[in-house]
C-alpha positions as CSV (number, residue, x, y, z in Angstrom):
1,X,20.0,-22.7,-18.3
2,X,20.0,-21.5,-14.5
3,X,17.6,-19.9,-12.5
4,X,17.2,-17.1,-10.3
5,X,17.3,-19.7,-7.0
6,X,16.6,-17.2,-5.0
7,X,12.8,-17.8,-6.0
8,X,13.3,-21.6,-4.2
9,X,13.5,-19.3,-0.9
10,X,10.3,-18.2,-0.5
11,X,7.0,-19.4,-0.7
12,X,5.2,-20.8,-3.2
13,X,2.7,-18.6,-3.2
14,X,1.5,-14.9,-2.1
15,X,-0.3,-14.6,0.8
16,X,-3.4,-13.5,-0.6
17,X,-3.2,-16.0,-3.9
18,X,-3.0,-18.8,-0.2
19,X,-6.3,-16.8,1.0
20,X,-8.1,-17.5,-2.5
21,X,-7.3,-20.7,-2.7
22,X,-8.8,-21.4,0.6
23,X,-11.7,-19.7,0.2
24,X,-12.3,-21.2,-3.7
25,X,-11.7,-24.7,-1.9
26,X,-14.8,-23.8,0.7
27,X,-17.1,-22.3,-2.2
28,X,-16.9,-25.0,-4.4
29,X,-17.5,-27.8,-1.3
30,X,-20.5,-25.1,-0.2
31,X,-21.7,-23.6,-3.0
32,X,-25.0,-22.6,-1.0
33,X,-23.2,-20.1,1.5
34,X,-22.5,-17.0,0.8
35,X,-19.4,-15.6,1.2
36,X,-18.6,-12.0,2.4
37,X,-14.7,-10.6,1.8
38,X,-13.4,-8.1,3.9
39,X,-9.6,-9.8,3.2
40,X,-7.9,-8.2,0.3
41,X,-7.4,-4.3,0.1
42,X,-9.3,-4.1,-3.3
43,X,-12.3,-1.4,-4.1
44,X,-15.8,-2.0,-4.5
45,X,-17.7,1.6,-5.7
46,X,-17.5,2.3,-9.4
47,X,-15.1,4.9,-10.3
48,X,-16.0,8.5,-9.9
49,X,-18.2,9.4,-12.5
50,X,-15.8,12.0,-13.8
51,X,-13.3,9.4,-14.8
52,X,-15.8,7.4,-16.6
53,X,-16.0,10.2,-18.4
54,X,-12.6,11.2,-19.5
55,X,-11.9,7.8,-20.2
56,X,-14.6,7.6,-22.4
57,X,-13.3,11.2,-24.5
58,X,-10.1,9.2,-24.8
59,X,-11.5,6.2,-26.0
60,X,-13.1,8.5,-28.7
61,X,-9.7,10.4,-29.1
62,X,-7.8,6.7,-29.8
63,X,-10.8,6.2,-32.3
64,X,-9.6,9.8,-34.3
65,X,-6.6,9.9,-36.6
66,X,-5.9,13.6,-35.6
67,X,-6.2,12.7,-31.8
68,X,-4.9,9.6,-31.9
69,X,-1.8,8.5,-29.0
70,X,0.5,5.9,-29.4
71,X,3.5,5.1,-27.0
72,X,3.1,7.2,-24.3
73,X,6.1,9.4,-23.0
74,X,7.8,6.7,-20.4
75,X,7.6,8.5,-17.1
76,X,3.8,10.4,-17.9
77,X,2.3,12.9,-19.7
78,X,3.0,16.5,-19.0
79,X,-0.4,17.8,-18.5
80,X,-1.0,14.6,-15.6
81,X,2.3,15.3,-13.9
82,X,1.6,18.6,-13.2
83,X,-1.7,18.1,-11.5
84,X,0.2,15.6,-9.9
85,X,2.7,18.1,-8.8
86,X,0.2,20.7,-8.0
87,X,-2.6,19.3,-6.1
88,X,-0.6,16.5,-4.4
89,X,2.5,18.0,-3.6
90,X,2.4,22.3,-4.1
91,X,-1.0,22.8,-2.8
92,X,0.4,21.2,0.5
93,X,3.2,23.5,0.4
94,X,5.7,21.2,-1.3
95,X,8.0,21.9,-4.6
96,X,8.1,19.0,-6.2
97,X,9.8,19.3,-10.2
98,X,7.4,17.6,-13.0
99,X,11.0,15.7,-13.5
100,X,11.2,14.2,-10.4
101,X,7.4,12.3,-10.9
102,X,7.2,9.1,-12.4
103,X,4.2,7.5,-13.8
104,X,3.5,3.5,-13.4
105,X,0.9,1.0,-13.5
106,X,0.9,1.4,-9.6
107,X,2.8,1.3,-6.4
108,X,3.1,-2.5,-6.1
109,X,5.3,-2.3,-9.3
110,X,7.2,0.3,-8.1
111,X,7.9,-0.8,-4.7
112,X,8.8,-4.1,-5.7
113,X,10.9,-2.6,-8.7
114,X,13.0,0.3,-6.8
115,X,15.0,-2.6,-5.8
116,X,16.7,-3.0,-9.2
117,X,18.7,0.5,-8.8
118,X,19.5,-0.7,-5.7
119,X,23.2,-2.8,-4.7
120,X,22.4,-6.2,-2.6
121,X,24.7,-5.8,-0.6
122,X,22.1,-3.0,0.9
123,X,21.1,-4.5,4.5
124,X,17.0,-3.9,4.3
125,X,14.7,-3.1,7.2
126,X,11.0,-3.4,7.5
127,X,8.5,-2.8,10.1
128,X,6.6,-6.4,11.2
129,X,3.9,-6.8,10.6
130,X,4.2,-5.6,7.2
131,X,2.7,-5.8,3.5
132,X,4.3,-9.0,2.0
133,X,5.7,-7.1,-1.6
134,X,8.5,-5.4,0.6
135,X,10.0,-8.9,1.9
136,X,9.4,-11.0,-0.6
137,X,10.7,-8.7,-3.8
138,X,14.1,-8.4,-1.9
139,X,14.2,-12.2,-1.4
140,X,14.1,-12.4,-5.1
141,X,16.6,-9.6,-5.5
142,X,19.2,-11.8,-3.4
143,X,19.2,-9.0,-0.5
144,X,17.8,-11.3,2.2
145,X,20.2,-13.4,3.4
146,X,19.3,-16.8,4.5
147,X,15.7,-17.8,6.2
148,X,16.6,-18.5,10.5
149,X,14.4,-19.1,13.3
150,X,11.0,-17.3,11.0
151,X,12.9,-14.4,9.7
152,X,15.7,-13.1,6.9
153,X,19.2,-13.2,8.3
154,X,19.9,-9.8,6.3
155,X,16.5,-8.0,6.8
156,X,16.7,-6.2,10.3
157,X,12.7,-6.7,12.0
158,X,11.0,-3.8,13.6
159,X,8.5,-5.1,15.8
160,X,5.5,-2.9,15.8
161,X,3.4,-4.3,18.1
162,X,0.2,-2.8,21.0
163,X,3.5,-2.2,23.5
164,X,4.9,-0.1,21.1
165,X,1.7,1.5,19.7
166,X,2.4,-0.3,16.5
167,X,4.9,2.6,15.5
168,X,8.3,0.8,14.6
169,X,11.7,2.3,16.9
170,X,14.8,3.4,15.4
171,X,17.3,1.1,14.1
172,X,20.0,0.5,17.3
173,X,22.3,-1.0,13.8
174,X,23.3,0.5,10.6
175,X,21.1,-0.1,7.9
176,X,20.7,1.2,4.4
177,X,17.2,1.1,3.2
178,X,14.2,1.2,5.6
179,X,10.7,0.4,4.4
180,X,7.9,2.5,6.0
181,X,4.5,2.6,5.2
182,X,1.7,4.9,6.8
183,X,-1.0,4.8,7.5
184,X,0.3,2.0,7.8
185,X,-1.1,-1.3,5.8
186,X,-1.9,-4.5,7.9
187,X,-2.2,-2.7,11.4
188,X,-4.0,1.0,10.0
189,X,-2.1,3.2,12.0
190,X,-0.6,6.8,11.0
191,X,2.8,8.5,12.4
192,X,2.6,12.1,13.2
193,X,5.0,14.5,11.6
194,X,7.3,15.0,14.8
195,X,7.6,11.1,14.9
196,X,8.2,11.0,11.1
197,X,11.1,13.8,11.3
198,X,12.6,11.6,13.5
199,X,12.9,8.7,10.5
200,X,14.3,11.6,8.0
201,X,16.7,12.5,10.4
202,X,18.3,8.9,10.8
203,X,18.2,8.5,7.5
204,X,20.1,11.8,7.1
205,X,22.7,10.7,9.7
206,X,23.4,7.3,8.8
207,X,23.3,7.6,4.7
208,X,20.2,5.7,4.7
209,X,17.0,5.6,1.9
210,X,13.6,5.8,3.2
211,X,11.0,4.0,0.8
212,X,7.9,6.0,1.8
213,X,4.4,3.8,0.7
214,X,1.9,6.6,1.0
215,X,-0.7,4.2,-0.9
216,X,-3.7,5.2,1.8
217,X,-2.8,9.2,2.4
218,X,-5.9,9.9,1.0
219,X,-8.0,8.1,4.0
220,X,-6.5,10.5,7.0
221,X,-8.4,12.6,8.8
222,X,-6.5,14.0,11.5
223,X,-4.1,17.6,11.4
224,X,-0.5,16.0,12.7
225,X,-0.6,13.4,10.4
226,X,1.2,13.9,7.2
227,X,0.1,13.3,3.8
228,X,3.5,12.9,2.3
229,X,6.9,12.2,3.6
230,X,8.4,15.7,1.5
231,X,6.1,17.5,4.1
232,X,9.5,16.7,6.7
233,X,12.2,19.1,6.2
234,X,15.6,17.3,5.2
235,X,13.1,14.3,3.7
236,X,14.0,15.4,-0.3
237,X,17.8,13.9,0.3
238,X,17.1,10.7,2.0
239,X,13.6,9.5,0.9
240,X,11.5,7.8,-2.0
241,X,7.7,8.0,-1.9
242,X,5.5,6.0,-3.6
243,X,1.6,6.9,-4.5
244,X,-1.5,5.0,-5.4
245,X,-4.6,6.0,-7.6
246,X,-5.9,2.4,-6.6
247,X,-6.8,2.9,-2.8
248,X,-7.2,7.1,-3.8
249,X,-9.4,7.1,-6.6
250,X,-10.8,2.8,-7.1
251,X,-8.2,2.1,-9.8
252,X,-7.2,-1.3,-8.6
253,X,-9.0,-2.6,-11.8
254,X,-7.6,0.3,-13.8
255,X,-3.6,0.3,-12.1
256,X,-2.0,3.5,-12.1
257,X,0.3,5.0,-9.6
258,X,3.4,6.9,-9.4
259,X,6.8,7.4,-7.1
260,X,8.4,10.5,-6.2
261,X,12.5,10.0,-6.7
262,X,13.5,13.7,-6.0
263,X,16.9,14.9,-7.5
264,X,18.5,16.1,-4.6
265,X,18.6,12.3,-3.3
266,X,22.0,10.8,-4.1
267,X,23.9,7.8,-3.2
268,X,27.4,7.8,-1.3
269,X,29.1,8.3,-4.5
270,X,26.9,11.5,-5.4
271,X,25.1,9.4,-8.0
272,X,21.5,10.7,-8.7
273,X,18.8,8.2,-8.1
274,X,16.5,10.3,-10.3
275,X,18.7,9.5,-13.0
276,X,18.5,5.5,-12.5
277,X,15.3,5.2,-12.0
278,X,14.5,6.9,-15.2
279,X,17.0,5.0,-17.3
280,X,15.3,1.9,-15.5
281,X,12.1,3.0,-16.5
282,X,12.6,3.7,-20.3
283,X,14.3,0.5,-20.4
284,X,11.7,-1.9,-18.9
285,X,8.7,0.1,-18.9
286,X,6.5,1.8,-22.1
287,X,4.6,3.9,-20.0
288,X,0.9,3.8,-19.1
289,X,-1.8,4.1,-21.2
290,X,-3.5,7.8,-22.7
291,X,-7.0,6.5,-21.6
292,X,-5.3,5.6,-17.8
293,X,-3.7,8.6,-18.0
294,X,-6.8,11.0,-18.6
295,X,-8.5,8.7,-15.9
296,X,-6.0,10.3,-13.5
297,X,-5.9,13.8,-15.1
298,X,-10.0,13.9,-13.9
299,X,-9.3,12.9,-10.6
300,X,-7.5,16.3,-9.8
301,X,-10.7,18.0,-11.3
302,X,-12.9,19.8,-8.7
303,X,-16.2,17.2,-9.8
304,X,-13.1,14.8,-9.6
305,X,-12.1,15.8,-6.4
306,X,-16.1,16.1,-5.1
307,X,-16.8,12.6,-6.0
308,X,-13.8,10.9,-5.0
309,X,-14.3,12.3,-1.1
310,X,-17.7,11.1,-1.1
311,X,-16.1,7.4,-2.6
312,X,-13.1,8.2,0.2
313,X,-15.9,8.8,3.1
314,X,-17.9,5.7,2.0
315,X,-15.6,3.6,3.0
316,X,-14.6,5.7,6.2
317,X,-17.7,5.0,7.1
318,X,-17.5,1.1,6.7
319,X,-14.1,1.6,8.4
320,X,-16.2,2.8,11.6
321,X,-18.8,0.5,11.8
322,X,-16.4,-2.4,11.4
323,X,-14.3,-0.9,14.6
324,X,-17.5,0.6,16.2
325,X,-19.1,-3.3,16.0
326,X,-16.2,-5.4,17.2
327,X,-15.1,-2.8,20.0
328,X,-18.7,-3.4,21.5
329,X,-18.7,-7.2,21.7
330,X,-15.3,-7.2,23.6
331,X,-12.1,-7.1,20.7
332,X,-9.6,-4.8,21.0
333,X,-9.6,-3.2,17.9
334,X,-7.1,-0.7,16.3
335,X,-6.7,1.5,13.0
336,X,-9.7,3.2,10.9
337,X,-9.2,6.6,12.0
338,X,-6.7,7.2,9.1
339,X,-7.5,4.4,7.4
340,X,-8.9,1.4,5.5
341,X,-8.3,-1.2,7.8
342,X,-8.9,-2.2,10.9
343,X,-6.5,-4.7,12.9
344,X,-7.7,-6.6,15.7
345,X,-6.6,-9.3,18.6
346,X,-7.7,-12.2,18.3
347,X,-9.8,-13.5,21.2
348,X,-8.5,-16.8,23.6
349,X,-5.4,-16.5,22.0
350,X,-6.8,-18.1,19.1
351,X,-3.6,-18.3,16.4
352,X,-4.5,-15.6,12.9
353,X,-5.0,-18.8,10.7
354,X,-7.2,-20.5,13.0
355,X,-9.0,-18.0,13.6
356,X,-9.3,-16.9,9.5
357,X,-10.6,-20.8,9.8
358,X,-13.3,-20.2,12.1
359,X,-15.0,-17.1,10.3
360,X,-14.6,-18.7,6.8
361,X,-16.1,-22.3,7.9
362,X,-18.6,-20.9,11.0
363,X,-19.9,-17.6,9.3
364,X,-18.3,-17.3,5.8
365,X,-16.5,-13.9,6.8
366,X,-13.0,-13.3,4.8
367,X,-10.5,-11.7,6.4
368,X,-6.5,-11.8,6.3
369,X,-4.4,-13.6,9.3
370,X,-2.0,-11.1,10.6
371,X,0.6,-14.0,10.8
372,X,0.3,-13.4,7.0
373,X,2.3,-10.1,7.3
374,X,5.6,-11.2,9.3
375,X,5.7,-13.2,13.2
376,X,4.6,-10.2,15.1
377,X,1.5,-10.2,13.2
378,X,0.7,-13.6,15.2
379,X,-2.3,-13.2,17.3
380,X,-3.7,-10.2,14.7
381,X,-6.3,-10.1,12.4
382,X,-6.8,-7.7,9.2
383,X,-10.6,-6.7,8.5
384,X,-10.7,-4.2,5.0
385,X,-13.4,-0.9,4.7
386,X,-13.1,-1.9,1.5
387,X,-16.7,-4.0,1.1
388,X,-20.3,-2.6,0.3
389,X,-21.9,-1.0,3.5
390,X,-24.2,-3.9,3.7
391,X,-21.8,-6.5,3.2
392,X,-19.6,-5.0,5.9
393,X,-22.8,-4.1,8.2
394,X,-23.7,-8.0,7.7
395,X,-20.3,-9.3,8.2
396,X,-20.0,-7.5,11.8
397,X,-23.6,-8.7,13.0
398,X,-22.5,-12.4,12.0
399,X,-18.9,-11.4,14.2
400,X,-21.1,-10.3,17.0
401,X,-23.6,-12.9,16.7
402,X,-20.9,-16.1,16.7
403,X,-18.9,-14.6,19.3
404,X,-21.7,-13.6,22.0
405,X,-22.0,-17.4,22.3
């Protein structure tokens, strides 16, 4: 027996599985300090009332022989693809086919997963900072080359950094797939559609696949930013997208998600990607459950729809007065206009674990060190909208209070 060695190359750990252990490691040696967690991307409202219910009518619907659902069709039901395909996609003036949608148990999965349709001989590029999944899955995969001077020898870095507005350049060498997520997850910032036609036409030119993670669309607020990569002309022959009920609708306990592989994107050979993703998907995937599945259905309902935007605002809201806060008492602060998180410099050029040190052992705040996400996340911090208002309201007065020493 052999293993995969390419699992010796990276670490032990994921980043966030580091950050609980840390934090489990202070609880249990202070057990009378409370801890507030603003670290990890992961909900904290109850699910919008109309997908309690729904979930509940399928519950009773499992509970019926005449209603009851067994395995579920392997890439989604019918009637939840096409309110996928309609309110997501056509109601923004996009055709996307039914055939070309493919249920999962989230984006995670699927980002991670693409990779398996995917040659290694592929030279990978990813924005830095960047979410950990990306790097690490093609490390597994064998696509990474070797680890040199605190980076992959085959993964080509795109610094995205305050000089650059934290919007990655274009490649200056060839590269075949190119990760890009916005808004983007650490730093929270969004590309406009004139910068992101500038991505679809590389890819275009060069043969290249976008992998679009559009996990936090539903947090944007501004006109020029778009909602979904398909929105670019030319962006149905080059690109992947992949979509998250999680950060959308508070199913991070629930996991559903989907990716868009649209049948007019083919490799060099004129193979369909549709068509391997699918075959991929029968083969290692059964689907996701009916009760999921009508979870989803209601979130395209118009109570649905009402109740997730007051969830979605909620959380804007934190997102504000966790910029609003630190921006008053001196930190340069970025993101929370389009999205969840808010990404700020550290002060005295303190280093990102140090200073996750300081807030977890001086004030008991979580947050994520933006060396975490790749070496140009060095010197960065990740804060997450995600809390309750008073733990977030709370966790910014004990900021301000430390640091006005």
């Amino acid at each position: 027996m052999k293993i995969n060695d390419n699992f010796l190359k990276i670490q032990s750990s994921y980043l966030f599985s580091n950050i609980a252990k840390k934090v489990n490691a202070y609880i249990a040696a202070n057990p009378d300090k409370p801890i507030i967690r603003l670290g990890i991307g992961d909900v904290t409202r109850p699910l919008a009332p109309a997908c309690i219910t729904a979930m509940h009518k399928a519950v009773d619907d499992m509970a019926d022989e005449k209603t009851f659902m067994g395995y579920p069709p392997e890439y989604g039901h019918k009637w939840i693809l096409n309110a996928i395909a309609e309110n997501d996609y056509r109601a923004r003036g996009v055709d996307i086919d039914e055939s070309e949608i493919f249920l999962s148990d989230g984006a995670k999965s699927d980002c991670g997963n693409i990779g398996d349709i995917l040659s290694v001989d592929n030279k990978v590029a990813v924005c830095d900072p960047v979410y950990p999944v990306y790097v690490d899955t093609n490390v597994m995969a064998g696509r990474s080359g070797d680890f040199v001077n605190g980076g992959w020898s085959n993964i080509y870095y795109m610094p995205c950094t305050a000089e650059n507005n934290f919007l990655p350049s274009l490649p200056t060498e060839k590269v075949d797939i190119i990760y890009l997520c916005f808004p983007n997850n650490p730093t929270g910032m969004a590309i406009t559609k004139s910068e992101l036609k500038k991505w679809v036409d590389y890819a275009n030119e060069n043969g290249s696949l976008i992998l679009f993670d559009s996990a936090y669309e539903a947090f944007i607020t501004e006109d020029d930013v778009p909602h979904s990569i398909y929105e670019i002309e030319g962006a149905k022959t080059c690109a992947i997208e992949f979509r998250s009920f999680s950060k959308t609708a508070g199913f991070t306990g629930v996991r559903c998600g989907y990716t868009v592989v649209p049948h007019a994107l083919k490799a060099d050979d004129g193979t369909e990607l549709n068509g391997l993703w699918a075959r991929r998907q029968a083969t290692k995937f059964n689907g996701v459950s009916y009760i999921t599945q009508r979870a989803a259905e209601a979130v395209y309902s118009e109570e649905g729809k009402k109740q997730i935007r007051e969830i979605i605002a909620y959380y804007q809201n934190n997102a504000k007065v966790i910029y609003n806060g630190l921006k008053d008492c001196g930190f340069t602060v970025y993101g929370a206009k389009n999205s969840p998180y808010v990404w700020l410099k550290t002060p005295d050029n303190m280093g990102s674990w140090e200073f996750f040190d300081t807030l977890l052992n001086e004030i008991q705040v979580v947050g994520t060190p933006g060396e975490g996400f790749g070496p140009s996340g060095e010197g960065y911090f990740r804060l997450t909208a995600f809390g309750s208002a008073e733990n977030t309201a709370a966790a910014v007065e004990r900021i301000k209070n430390y640091f006005a020493k």
